[in-house]
N, C-alpha and C positions, 0 to 999 in steps of 0.2 A: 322690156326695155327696147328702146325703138330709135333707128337713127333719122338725119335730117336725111333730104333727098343729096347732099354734097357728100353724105360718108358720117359728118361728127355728130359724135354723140352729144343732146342738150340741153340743159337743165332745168329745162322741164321733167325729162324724163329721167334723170340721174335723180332729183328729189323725194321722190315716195318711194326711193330705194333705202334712203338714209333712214334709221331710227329716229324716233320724236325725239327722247331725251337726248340725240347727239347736238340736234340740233337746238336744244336748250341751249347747251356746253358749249357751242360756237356761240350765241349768240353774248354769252355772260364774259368771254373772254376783253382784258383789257387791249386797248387796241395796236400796245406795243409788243403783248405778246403773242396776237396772231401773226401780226407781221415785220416779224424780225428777221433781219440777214445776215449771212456772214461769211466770208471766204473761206472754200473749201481748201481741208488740211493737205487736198491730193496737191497743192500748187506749191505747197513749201518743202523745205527739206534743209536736214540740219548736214554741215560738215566740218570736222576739223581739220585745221589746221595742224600738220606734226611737225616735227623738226627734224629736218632730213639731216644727210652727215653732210660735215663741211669739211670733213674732207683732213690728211694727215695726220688721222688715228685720235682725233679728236672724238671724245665722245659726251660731253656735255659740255653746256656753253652757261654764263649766269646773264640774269635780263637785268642793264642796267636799268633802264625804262620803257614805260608802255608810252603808246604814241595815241592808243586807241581806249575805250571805257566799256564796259558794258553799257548796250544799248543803242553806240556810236552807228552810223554807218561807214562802211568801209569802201574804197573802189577795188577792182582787182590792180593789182602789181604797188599801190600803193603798201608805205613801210607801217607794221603793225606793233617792230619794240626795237629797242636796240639791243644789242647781246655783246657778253665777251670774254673770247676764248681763253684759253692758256698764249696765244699767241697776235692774236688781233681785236678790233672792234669794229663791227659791222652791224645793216640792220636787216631785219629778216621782212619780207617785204608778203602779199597778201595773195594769195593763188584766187582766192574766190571775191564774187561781192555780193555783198550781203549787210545783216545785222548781225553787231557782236552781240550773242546769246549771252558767254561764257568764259571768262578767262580763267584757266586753272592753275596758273603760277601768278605772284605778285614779286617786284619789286626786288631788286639780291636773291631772288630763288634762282637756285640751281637747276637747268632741266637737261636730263638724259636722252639723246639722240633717241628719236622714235615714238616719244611720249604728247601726244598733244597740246599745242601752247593755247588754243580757244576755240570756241564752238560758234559758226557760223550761218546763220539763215539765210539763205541762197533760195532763189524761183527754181524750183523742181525741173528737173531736164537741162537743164541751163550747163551743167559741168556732168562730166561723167561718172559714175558710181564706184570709183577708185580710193575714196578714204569714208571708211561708215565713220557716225558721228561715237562721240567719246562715251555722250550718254543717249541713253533711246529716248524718244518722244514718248508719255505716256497716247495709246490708242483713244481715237475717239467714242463714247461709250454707247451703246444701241439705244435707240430712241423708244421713251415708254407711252404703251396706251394713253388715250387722254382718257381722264377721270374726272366725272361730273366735281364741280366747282363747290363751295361754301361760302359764305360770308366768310368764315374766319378764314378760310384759305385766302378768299380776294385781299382778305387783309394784312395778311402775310407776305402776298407776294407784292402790294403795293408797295411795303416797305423795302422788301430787296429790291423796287426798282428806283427805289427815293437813293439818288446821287453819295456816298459818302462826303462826309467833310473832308476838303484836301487837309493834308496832315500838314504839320507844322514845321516849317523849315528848319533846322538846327545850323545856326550860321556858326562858323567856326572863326573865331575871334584870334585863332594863333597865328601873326605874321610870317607869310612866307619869304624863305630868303634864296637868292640864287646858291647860296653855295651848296645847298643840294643836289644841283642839279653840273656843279667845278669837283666836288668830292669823287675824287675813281673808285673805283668798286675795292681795292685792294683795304680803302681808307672807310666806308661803308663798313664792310666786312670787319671790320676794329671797333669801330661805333657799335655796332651792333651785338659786336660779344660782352663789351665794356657796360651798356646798357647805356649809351649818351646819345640825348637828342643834338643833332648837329647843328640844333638854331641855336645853343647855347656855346657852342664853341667858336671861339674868336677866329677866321682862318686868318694866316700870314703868306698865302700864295697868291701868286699872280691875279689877278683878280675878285681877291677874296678868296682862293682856293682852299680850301679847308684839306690841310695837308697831315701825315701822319704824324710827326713832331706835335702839331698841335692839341691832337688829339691824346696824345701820352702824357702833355701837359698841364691837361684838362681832366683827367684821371688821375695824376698824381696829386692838385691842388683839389681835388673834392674829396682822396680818401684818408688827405693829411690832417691829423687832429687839429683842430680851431685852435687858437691861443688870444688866450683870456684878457681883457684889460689893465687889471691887475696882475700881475705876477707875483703869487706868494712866493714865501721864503724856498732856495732850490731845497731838496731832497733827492735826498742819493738814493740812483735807481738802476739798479742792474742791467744792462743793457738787453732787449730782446734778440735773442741768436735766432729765432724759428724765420726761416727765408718764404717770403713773400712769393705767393707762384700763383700766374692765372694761364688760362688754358686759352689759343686764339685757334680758331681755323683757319689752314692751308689755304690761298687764294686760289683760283682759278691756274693762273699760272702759276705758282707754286707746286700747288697738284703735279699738274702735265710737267713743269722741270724735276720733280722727284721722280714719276715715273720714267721718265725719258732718260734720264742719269742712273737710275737703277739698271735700267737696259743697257747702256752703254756702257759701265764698270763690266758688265760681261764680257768684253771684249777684249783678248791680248791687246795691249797696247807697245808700241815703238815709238823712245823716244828719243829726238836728235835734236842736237841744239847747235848755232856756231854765232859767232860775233860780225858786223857788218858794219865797213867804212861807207857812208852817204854822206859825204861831204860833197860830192858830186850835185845831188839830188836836193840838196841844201842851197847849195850854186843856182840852180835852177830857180826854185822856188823864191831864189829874196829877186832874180831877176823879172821875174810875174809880177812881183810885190810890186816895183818899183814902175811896171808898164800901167799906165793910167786906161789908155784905150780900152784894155778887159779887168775888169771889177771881179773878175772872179776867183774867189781863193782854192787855192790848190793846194790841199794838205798833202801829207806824206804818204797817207792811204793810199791814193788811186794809184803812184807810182807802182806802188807793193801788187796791189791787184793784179795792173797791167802786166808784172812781171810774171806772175803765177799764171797768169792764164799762156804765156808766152810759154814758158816753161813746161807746162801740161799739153802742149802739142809733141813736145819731144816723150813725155811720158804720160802717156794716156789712160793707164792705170789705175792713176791716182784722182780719177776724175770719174772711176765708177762706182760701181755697189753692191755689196755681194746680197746673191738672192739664196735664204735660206729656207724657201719656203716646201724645200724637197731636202728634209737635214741630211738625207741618204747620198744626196749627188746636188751639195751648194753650188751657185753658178756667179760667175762675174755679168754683171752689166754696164754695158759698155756706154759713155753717152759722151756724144759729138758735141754739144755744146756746155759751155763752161760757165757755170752760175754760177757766180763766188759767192757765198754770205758773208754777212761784214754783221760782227755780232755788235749790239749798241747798246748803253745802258740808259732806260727809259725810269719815267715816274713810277712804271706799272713792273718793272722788271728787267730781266735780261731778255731780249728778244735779238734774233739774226734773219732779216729782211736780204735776199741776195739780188744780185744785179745778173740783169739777164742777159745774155750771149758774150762775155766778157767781149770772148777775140774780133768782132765786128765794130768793137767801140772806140774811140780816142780816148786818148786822157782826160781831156776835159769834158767830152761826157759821162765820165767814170764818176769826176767830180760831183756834173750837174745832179747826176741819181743819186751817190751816198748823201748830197745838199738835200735833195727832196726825201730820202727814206728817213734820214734823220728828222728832219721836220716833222712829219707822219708818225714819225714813232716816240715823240716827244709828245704831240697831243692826243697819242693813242688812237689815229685815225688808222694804221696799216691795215690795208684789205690781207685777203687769204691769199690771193695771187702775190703779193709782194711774197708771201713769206715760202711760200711752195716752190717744189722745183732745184732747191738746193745741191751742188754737186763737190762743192768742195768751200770751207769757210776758214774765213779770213779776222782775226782776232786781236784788234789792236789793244790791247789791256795799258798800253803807255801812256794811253790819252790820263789815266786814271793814275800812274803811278807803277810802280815797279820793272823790275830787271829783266827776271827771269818769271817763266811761266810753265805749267805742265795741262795746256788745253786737251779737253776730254772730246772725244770722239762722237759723233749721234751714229746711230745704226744702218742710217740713210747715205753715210759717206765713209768714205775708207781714209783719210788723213784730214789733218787740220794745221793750223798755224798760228802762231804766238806771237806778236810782238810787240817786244821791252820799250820801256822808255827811252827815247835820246838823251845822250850826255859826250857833254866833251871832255876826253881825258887825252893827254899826253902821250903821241905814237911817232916809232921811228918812221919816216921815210926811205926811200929806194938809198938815198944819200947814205943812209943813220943820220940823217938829223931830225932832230925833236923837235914834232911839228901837233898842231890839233888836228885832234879826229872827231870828227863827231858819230859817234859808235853805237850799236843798235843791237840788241840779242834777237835773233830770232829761233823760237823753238814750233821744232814739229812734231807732233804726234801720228802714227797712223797705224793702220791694221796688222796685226803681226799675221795676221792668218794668212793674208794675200800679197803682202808686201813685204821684204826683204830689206835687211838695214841697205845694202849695199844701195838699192833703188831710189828708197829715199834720201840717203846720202847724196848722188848724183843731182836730185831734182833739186836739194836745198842749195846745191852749188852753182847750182845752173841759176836760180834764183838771185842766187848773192852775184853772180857775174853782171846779170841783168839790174840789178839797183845800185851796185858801187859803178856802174858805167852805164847811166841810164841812156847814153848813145847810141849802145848796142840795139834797142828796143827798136829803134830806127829803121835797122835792117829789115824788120821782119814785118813794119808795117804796110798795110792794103791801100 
């Protein structure tokens, strides 16, 4: 073996190194398979996606919908499904970019904090080696000696290089309708234990919303016996007593409100309740009504709010948390700002959304927010951040009806608040003359561990001074 005068070696002299029959076997090869390419496996690399925590003991979320398919391409930070909690709906958006390999949940699955939501094909190097893939690549497999050809081999392998026939489209004939996609997961989750396609259900909501009513209605008329064109003679038939029972699953938030009320029934509870003249606050209010210049309605909420957080600068208390997470020596935590929740009853549930830094606020931006959370939590759009952060909650159960109330505590707050419907009954005045009140129950609940009747007594009085003479509020504003 001999090289050029430049160094390379040349083929002239590399040839009468080669065996004859190799070079039979090169020469018999077809010509797509001596010279085939293909990118090397070192350039890709698979990663999943997991679902990290979102956070207030949340720990699984349900996918209402994928955004993305297998096969799709994805950019990074763009949204890959939507999800939703026991308490919000959000969407979980794309760390990597790549190709969707792999989704491992569909559609109303359940998935637990930590567990991978899909498998990602990414340029190798590209992101750092902080999440291995869900499932391993099979290894590329060591490359085999070539071995002299055959006719029947050539003929073998021309066939595996003869194209398959594309396969046959299966076009799917069942009209889609939007209310798939108006149906909440709560109404989903119904359908689907019931065994009903929701293109069959008529909806009666807002845009076609295929609502739960509907769908009870739609199970009651398909498992009710047909009745016949004729009706034969009656026959007396003893009536069936055995009661009718199906089994549903817990929603999302269903789930999270049993556990969250399991926990909180632990808790001694203190409960104080007293009556409230807002006749004053009433005053107010029709005089808003009647100003044209601001369009903005001012319920009887925000008054109540503003008072409580008024209130909670004289006792600061009731605006913490007890930390138990040393059961040997529990602590109070203390917090400077005042985030009231204001619980609301949504399509999806009961959820309490709080407003943030109360005492920094006016009343009518106390308004503007409970106007936007409400909103939000009517379409089931509420982020995580509305809902976090809670320091003391505010309960108007009147909007819905009733007097009296015995609001339940979460573990995150040491009191809460109740309040009754307005009604006008018949009250004396400073005179004794019989005059209208328009009178309001309000009931508190709060920690018996940490809090003393006598404390919360003082704060609900201090409260009621503050809304039967919403003047007072006045003094104290910034």
């Amino acid at each position: 073996m001999s090289f050029t005068r430049s160094g390379r070696l040349t083929a002239r002299n590399i040839r009468p190194c080669l065996p004859q029959n190799h070079l039979r076997i090169r020469s018999t090869l077809p010509p797509l398979l001596s010279r085939k390419f293909h990118a090397s496996s070192l350039l890709w690399g698979i990663k999943s996606q997991v679902l990290k925590d979102v956070g207030e003991g949340i720990t699984e979320v349900q996918i209402i919908q994928w955004y993305v398919e297998e096969g799709a391409h994805v950019e990074e930070w763009k949204p890959l499904c939507q999800y939703q909690s026991d308490k919000a709906v959000d969407d979980i958006t794309s760390r990597y970019e790549g190709v969707i390999k792999k989704l491992h949940f569909e559609t109303d699955d359940t998935v637990p904090t930590g567990r991978a939501l899909c498998d990602i094909e990414v340029a190798d190097g590209k992101y750092p080696d902080d999440n291995p893939p869900h499932e391993s690549r099979a290894a590329p497999s060591e490359p085999t000696p070539a071995a002299e050809i055959t006719p029947a081999t050539q003929a073998a392998e021309s066939t595996l290089l003869t194209p398959p026939p594309p396969p046959t489209k299966i076009v799917d004939e069942t009209p889609k309708s939007k209310h798939a996609s108006l149906a909440v997961p709560a109404v989903r989750g119904l359908l689907k234990s019931h065994g009903v396609d929701i293109l069959h259900v008529n909806g009666t909501g807002k845009d076609g919303r295929v609502m739960k009513e509907d769908v009870l209605k739609f199970v009651a008329e398909r498992d009710s016996p047909s009745v016949p064109a004729s009706m034969p003679a009656p026959v007396t038939v003893s009536p069936d007593t055995r009661q009718a029972e199906s089994i549903v699953n817990l929603t999302p938030m269903q789930s999270q409100m049993f556990k969250t009320m399991t926990k909180s029934l632990n808790i001694p509870h203190f409960l104080y309740a007293d009556e409230l003249k807002v006749n004053g606050i009433s005053a107010i209010r029709k005089k808003l009504a009647s100003d044209k210049r601001d369009p903005t309605k001012i319920t009887f909420l925000p008054f109540v709010v503003k008072a409580v957080s008024q209130a909670l600068t004289e006792f600061p208390i009731l605006n913490s948390k007890v930390d138990t997470s040393d059961p040997a020596k529990p602590k109070l935590v203390m917090r400077a700002k005042h985030n009231i929740g204001i619980a609301m009853d949504t399509p999806n549930g009961l959820i309490v959304p709080n407003i943030k830094d109360v005492a920094s606020r006016s009343i009518f931006d106390i308004a503007a927010e409970v106007s936007r959370l409400s909103a939000l939590g009517q379409s089931g759009k509420l982020t995580p951040a509305d809902l976090s952060g809670g320091t003391i909650t505010v309960s108007n159960i009147g909007n819905i009806g009733g007097t009296y109330v015995s609001p339940v505590i979460v573990s995150s707050e040491v009191a809460i608040l109740g309040v009754g419907k307005t009604r006008a009954v018949p009250v004396f005045d400073e005179d004794g003359q019989i005059t209208r009140g328009d009178m309001v129950n309000f009931s508190w609940s709060a920690d018996h561990r940490v809090v003393d009747g006598a404390t919360m007594a003082r704060m609900g009085n201090r409260v009621k001074e503050l809304v039967e003479s919403p003047e007072l509020m006045l003094l104290n504003l910034k």
